[in-house]
C-alpha positions, 0 to 999 in steps of 0.5 A, a space after each residue: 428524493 431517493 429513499 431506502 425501503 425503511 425510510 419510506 414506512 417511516 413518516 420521516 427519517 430518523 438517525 443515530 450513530 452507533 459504536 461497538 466495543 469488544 474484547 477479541 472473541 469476535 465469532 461468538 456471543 461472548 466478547 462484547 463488552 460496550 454499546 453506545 448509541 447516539 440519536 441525532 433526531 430533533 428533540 430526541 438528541 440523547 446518548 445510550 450506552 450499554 455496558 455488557 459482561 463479555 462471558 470471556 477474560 480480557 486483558 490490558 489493550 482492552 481495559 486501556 480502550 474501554 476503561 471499563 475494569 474486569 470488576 465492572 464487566 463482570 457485575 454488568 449484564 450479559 448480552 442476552 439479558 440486554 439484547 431485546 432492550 437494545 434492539 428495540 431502542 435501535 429499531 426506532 430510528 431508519 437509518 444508524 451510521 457507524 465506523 467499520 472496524 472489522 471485528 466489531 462490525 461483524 459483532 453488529 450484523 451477525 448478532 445485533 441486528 441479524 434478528 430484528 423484525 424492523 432494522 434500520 439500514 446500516 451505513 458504513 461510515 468509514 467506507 464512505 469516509 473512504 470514499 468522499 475524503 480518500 486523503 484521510 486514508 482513516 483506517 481505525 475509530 482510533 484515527 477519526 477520535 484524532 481528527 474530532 475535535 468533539 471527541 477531544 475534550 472528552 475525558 480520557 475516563 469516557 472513550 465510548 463518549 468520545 467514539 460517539 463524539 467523533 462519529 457525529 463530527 465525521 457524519 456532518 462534515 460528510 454532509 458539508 462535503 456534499 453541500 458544499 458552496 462552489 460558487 458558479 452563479 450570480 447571487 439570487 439566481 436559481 440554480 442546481 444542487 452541488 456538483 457531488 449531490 448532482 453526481 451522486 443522484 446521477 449515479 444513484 440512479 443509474 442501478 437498482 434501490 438494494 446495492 447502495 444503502 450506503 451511499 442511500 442513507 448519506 443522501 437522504 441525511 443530506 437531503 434531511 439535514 433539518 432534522 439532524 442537530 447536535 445533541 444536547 451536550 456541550 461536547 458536540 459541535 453544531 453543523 457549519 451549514 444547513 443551506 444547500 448552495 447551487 450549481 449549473 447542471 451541466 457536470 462535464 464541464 462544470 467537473 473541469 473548471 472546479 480543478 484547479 490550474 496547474 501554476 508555473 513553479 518559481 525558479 530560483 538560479 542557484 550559484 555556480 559554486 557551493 556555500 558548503 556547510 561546515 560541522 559547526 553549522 550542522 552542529 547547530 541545526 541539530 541543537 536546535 532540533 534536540 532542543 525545540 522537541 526536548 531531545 537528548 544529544 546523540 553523538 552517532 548521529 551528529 557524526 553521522 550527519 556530518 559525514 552526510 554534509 561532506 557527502 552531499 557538499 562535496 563531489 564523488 560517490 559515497 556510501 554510509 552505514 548508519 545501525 538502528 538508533 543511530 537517527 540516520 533519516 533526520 541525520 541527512 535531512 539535516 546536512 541537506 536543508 543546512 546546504 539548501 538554506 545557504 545555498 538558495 535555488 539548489 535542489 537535493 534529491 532523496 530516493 528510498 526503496 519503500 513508500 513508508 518511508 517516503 510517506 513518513 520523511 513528507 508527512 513526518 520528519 520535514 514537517 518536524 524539521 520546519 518548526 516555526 521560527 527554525 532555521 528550516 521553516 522555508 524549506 519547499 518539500 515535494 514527493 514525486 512518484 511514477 506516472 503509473 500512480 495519476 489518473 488522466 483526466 481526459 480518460 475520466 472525462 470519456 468514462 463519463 460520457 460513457 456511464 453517465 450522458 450515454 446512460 450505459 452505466 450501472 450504479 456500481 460503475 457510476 459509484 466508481 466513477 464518483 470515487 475517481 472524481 474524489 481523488 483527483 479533487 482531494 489527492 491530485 489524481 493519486 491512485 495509491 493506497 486505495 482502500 481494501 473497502 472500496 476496492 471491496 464495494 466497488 470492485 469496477 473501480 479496479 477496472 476504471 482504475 486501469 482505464 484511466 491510468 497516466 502511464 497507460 492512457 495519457 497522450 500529451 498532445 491530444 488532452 483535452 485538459 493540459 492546464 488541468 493535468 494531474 501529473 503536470 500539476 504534480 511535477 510542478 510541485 516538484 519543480 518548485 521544491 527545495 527538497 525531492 522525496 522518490 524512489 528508487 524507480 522513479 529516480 532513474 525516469 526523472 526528465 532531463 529537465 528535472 534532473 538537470 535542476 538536482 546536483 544532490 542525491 541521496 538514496 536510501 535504503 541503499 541495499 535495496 537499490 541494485 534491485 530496483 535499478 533492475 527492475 526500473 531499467 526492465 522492459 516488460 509486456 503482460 497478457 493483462 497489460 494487452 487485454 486491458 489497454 487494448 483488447 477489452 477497449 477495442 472489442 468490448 466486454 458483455 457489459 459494454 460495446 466496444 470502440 470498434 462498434 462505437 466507430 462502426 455505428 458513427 460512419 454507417 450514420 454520417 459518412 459517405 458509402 464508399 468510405 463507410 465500406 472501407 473503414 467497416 472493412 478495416 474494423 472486420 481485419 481488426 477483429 481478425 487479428 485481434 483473434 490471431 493475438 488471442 490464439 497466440 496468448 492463449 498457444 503460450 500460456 498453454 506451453 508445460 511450463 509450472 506457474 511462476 518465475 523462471 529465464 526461458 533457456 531453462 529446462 523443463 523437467 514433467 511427466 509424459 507418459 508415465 516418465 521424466 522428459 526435458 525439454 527447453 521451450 525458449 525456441 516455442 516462447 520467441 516465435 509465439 511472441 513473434 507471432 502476436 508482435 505481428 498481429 498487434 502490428 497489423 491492428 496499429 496500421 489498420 487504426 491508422 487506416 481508419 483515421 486517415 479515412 474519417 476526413 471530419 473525425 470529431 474530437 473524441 473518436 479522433 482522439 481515441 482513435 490515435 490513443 488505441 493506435 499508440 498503444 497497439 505500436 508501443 505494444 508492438 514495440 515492447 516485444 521486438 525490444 524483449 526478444 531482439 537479443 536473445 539469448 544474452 549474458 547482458 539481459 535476463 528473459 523472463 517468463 512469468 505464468 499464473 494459472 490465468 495470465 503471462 508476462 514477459 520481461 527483458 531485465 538488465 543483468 549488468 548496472 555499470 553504465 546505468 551507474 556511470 550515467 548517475 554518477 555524471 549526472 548527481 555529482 554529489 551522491 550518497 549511498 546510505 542505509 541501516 544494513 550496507 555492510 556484510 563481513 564488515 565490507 562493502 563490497 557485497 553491495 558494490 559487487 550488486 552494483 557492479 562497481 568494481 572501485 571503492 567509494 571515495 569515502 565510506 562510514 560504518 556507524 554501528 548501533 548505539 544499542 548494545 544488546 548483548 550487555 544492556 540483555 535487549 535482545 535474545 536469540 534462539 533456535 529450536 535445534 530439536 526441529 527438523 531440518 528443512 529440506 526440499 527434497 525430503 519425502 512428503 512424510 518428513 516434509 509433513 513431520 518438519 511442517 507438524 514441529 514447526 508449526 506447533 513450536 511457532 504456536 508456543 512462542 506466540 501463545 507464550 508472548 500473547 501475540 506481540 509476535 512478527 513472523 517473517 517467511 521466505 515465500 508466500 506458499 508457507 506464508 499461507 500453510 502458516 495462516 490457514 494452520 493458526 487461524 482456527 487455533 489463536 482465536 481461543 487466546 484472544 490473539 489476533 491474526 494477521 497476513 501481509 496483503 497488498 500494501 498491508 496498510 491496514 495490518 501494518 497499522 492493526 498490528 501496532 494498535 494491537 497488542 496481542 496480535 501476530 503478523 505473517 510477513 514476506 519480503 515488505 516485512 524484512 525492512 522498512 518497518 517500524 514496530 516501536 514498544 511492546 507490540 512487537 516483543 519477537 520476531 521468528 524467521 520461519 525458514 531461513 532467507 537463503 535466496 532461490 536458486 530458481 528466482 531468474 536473477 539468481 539463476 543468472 548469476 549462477 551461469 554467468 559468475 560460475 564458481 565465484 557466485 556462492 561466495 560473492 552473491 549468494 552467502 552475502 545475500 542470505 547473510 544481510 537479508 537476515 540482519 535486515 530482519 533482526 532490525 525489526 526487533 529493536 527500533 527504540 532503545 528500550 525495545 527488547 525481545 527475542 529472535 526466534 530462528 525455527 531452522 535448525 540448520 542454522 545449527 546443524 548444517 555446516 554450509 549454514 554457520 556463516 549466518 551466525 556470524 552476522 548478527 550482533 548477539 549470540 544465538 542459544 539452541 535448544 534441544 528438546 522443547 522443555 528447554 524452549 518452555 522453560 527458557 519462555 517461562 523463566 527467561 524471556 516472559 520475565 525479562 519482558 515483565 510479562 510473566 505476571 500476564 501469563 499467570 493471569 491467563 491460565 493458559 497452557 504452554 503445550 497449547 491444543 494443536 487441534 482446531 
């Protein structure tokens, strides 16, 4: 049994699960407003609750959650005259499980426990809910009350109860993942604990006692599970189980035949001529909807959705346009299960640029459409994505051998491991959206991660697993289907004998699809793609020995001298050119060029000698590229070599033997294809530099083959999206695909919102800014930065938070953070920043009413924001696109005087139209649309902006007009003026941290 230090000064161990909440002043004392405390030792099964005066004011989000009134809070104790009764009561038990929400976490380290003589180990339940159930992707307390069905029955009077409730229900089904009964021995036979609770132990023993407390304090609860019992309060659930079922020890192969067998998918032939659909059984289908969910009938989207069905049953190319509200996604789901459901067998294809809306037509509107007793409640959906997103499961199985049978492992990797194994049980293999908490944890998952990657490691022919491959039991999944959801990449490397099954196609997020295209059809080589796949395999890292050692130690051992000399002789040349591709990687990222994107012809512009040269390094970049292209040659022929000579390999050295060879020629590869044809007007070369990394890519510019090809092969294909248009044409859009004929049909139907009459929507600039410039002096960029900034503190201070802010590049998204992220928090406004995925803002910022989130390209479209969360949108610079980006370059050179009005005006244009969308996504929504450039106003290349949206825009000159229009305006249209009065704060905010 393993213990933690706590558990071994107690004669038993004792539990209890803990939630917090506060009202936003997350960094001081002042701000806490609720402790709960619920004991789960035997006999002592009783809930405690605190109720603390905050010391701070607290507005409406914090009442609804807490349903504790400002009259209440401020009758309560303050936390110091509670502190010393609540830290004794939690110092009698050895371990306290709670649920990290980031702020309320830091309220229990920093000044519940921070100062106890005799604390409890703390376990994070939602790491290891993360961890142990990835498919839950939960992410707030708010997420795992919705999956308890304890915290259900409580009354909404008593969300703390509920909370509580909820972090009971989690811990024990925690625990009966860990017991769970796999079945693999005869009845009344001996055998071993689970297959978690093996690995578990195993890796738990591979590292020191102090770097796992979490994962420590799970174990031991299991292993206790005698002494946990539901409280006695009809509100909690008894645990399923208390028997721990058995399992062989032998884990390797026990981990294979737990998966599950990839199954032969059902083929239906479908006619060879179509049943189309007509507008009457559309009109149907749509009643039927409206009706089983209490919809009123929408007239944009009935016609909408008939224009689809002629689309999708017809033949030819056609694209429409469907505004906010018009009900565009359910609108082509529609038209598309009606032909499936008279057409049995046929399949339809839908692509979108995001995988937010990929998630929520799978997870949200399918599930909606296929209500029992529905026309639709067959339909067979399935998501497809990119190899790239599938763990392999040969390269688990030899990390396994690695961390685990051979004992090179510490506990953080072996932990890693573990959480790898989850996801193939829970998520078929998905790698995706992994959880900024493990990543945190267990930052060797990423590692791993790379390691065991499908794109990368998967070898058909030499898988040790095939029936149980990850990504053949998701295509197949796909195969079987009514209905396909990808994306825009993927769509274009569906197999021919997917491809051949679809007829239908739909792409969402159209205007997006040009892009994607691009970079779907792109070849690309990166300095970490090489190190990682190739480099840190073959060599070794300090942590581990490389596979040229591990075959070096094998042929010293078990083959014949003359043989043994000549493979060690072969891995000596392999470290020589792996050396000559290190000093090739390491001559180009030494070249003067600035960090960033650019083509290789252009001109570098630095200071040598106290002046400005020129200089073109195209010449330096192809024969660097060459020279590593060689180097990366000789180590695939030396690899061979080495196979040929191990005449008896066993399965695994043979095996990885010819892994390392592949990739070292698909390497190899790569770069003749990215530097045979350069320079040229078809490709675009890329050069991409960080401070620490490379990569070089060859992008297509034309796509009128690419399109052809899809055309011939989705017969029926439609274009659609929110913000096709720009200058009421498509003909932007077409120029991106390079067609130079219309559609054979096209639809515009406009947003059914009317803003300007129904008042839903105000825009407005700050003309008194200056305007931007990026060759103005530092003194005035500083001075443009200062007014910029502080009119952005205004407009959110005045709205209290509800605010998105959308930036055109990261380095002002960052100089925008670090600026008002030492200023909101005196206004209880919290910040947040687009990272990664941004799963996690994205959800904060909806469940949070007085937050602001700072957002770059993502942001800009394929989010929703419904309701009072999002009550102004301020696009900090205008989105005219960057004369350096590579694509942008190109097209300069290559359109010549053409470019501006064909590709440069229409781009800036629709980007700022997508933008304003995110404002009004219901139609009740309002808000304002604040534009901080002024050169939307006073500069007249600037004026085609304010053409493109739907409602007139309003400057202000002076900042009295701005607060004013804030104060007397826009804060009443909203009803939020009685809100401001209540907070007593200023307009004229402290800019001083």
């Amino acid at each position: 049994m393993f213990e933690t230090e706590a558990s071994m000064s107690s004669p038993s161990p004792s539990f209890a699960v803990i939630h917090l909440f506060s009202t936003g002043s997350y960094s001081r004392k002042q701000g806490l407003l609720q402790v709960g405390i619920l004991s789960l030792q035997r006999g002592q099964s009783v809930l405690k609750e605190w109720f603390i005066n905050p010391e701070v004011e607290f507005g409406r989000s914090a009442y609804q959650q807490s349903k504790i009134s400002k009259e209440q809070a401020k009758n309560a104790e303050t936390w110091a005259e509670q502190k010393e009764e609540i830290q004794a009561y939690l110092s009698t038990f050895t371990h306290v499980f709670y649920f990290q929400e980031r702020h309320e976490q830091a309220w229990l380290k920093h000044h519940v426990i921070q100062d106890m003589s005799r604390p409890p180990v703390l376990a994070d339940l939602a790491l290891l809910c993360s961890y142990f159930l990835p498919h839950l992707n939960l992410m707030e307390m708010a997420d795992l009350v919705a999956l308890s069905s304890a915290a259900q029955k409580k009354p909404a009077s008593l969300p703390m109860h509920g909370a509580l409730a909820a972090l009971h229900d989690q811990l024990f089904r925690l625990i009966e993942v860990l017991l769970q009964n796999i079945p693999s021995t005869p009845e009344n036979e001996p055998g071993q604990p689970t297959l978690f609770m093996q690995l578990l132990s195993q890796v738990l023993a591979l590292g020191s006692l102090h770097t796992a407390s979490a994962w420590r304090a799970l174990l031991l609860a299991t292993q206790s599970v005698e002494e946990l019992e539901s409280p006695n309060m009809a509100w909690l659930t008894p645990p399923a189980t208390v028997e721990a079922p058995v399992l062989p020890f032998h884990l390797r192969s026990l981990f294979t035949k737990w998966l599950p067998t990839v199954p032969e998918a059902p083929t239906v032939k479908p006619r060879p001529d179509i049943l189309p659909p007509n507008n009457k059984n559309i009109q149907d289908a749509l009643q039927a909807w409206y009706h089983r969910y209490d919809l009123p009938e929408r007239y944009p989207q009935m016609q909408y959705s008939f224009f689809c069905n002629k689309a999708i049953a017809g033949k030819g190319t056609f694209a429409a346009e469907a505004g906010t509200g018009t009900g565009k996604t359910m609108g082509y789901l529609i038209a598309a299960a009606e032909l499936l459901r008279l057409n049995p067998g046929r399949k339809v294809v839908v692509a979108t640029a995001t995988k937010n809306l990929q998630e929520q037509i799978v997870q949200g509107e399918i599930p909606r459409l296929r209500f029992k007793e529905g026309l639709h409640a067959h339909l067979r959906p399935a998501i497809v994505k990119g190899k790239n997103n599938y763990l392999c499961l040969s390269a688990l199985l030899n990390i396994y051998d690695e961390l685990v049978v051979q004992g090179k492992g510490y506990i953080k990797e072996g932990l890693s491991w573990l959480y790898l194994v989850m996801r193939v049980y829970y998520t078929q293999g998905e790698i995706e959206e992994i959880p900024q908490n493990i990543r945190a944890v267990l930052p060797d998952t990423s590692r791993l991660l790379a390691e065991a990657n499908a794109q990368e490691v998967c070898v058909p022919q030499l898988c040790h697993e095939p029936a149980k491959c990850t990504y053949a039991r998701h295509m197949e999944l796909a195969y079987a289907a009514d209905i396909i959801v990808t994306n825009h990449h993927k769509l274009l490397q569906f197999p021919p004998k997917l491809t051949e099954l679809i007829k239908h196609c739909i792409i969402d997020e159209a205007d997006q699809f040009p892009d994607n295209a691009r970079h779907a059809l792109s070849t690309g080589f990166s300095l970490g793609m090489l190190e990682a796949r190739l480099l840190r395999p073959l060599l070794g890292t300090n942590m581990r020995k490389g596979f040229l050692d591990v075959v070096g130690d094998r042929v010293l051992k078990g083959v014949e001298t003359e043989t043994a000399l000549l493979i060690i002789d072969e891995i000596d040349s392999i470290y020589r050119d792996c050396q000559t591709v290190k000093e090739s990687s390491d001559r180009l990222q030494a070249l003067p060029i600035p960090n960033g994107e650019q083509r290789w012809q252009e001109d570098i512009s630095f200071e040598e000698r106290g002046r400005w040269v020129t200089r073109n390094y195209s010449a330096d970049i192809e024969q660097t590229l060459q020279e590593l292209r060689t180097a990366i040659q000789f180590v695939a022929g030396k690899l061979e070599r080495i196979h040929k000579l191990l005449k008896k390999p066993d399965d695994k050295t043979y095996g990885r033997l010819e892994t390392y060879r592949e990739k070292a020629a698909e390497f190899a590869d790569t770069l003749q294809k990215i530097t045979s044809d350069f320079p040229s007007r078809k490709w675009i070369h890329v050069l991409e530099k960080g401070s620490q990394y490379w990569s070089v890519s060859k992008v297509p510019y034309y796509l009128q083959y690419e399109m052809e090809t899809l055309q011939q092969a989705y017969p029926s294909l439609l274009f659609t999206s929110a913000t096709l248009y720009v200058a009421s044409s498509t003909q932007y859009f077409r120029n991106q695909l390079g067609r130079t004929e219309p559609f054979d049909q096209e639809i515009r139907q406009l947003s059914p919102f009317n803003y300007e009459q129904q008042e839903q929507v105000q825009a407005v600039v700050p003309a008194f800014i200056p305007c931007f410039d990026y060759k103005m002096p530092p003194a005035e960029k500083q001075a443009w930065h200062q007014t910029a900034m502080e009119t952005l503190l205004q407009c959110i201070v005045a709205l209290n938070g509800r605010t998105l802010v959308l930036f055109t590049s990261r380095r002002d998204m960052d100089a925008a953070y670090n600026w008002l992220h030492t200023r909101l928090p005196a206004y209880d406004i919290e910040l947040l920043k687009q990272e990664g995925t941004s799963l996690w803002e994205i959800r904060r910022f909806r469940q949070e009413e007085h937050s602001v989130l700072l957002g770059l390209d993502r942001m800009w479209s394929g989010v929703d924001f419904p309701g009072v969360t999002l009550s102004q949108v301020i696009v900090f610079r205008l989105p005219n696109p960057s004369i350096s980006n590579p694509l942008v370059a190109h097209r300069k050179e290559v359109e010549g005087g053409m470019f501006w009005g064909k590709f440069y005006y229409p781009a800036s244009q629709h980007k700022l139209r997508q933008g304003f969308g995110r404002l009004v996504r219901r139609e009740k929504d309002k808000g304002a649309f604040v534009i901080l450039d002024s050169r939307v106003v006073h500069s007249s290349t600037m004026n085609h902006f304010r053409t493109e949206l739907p409602v007139e825009i309003t400057s202000f000159h002076t900042e009295n007009e701005l607060q004013t229009w804030l104060l007397e305006d826009l804060l009443p249209s909203l009803k939020l003026y009685s809100e401001w009065e209540r907070r007593q704060v200023s307009l004229n905010p402290s800019v001083e941290p």
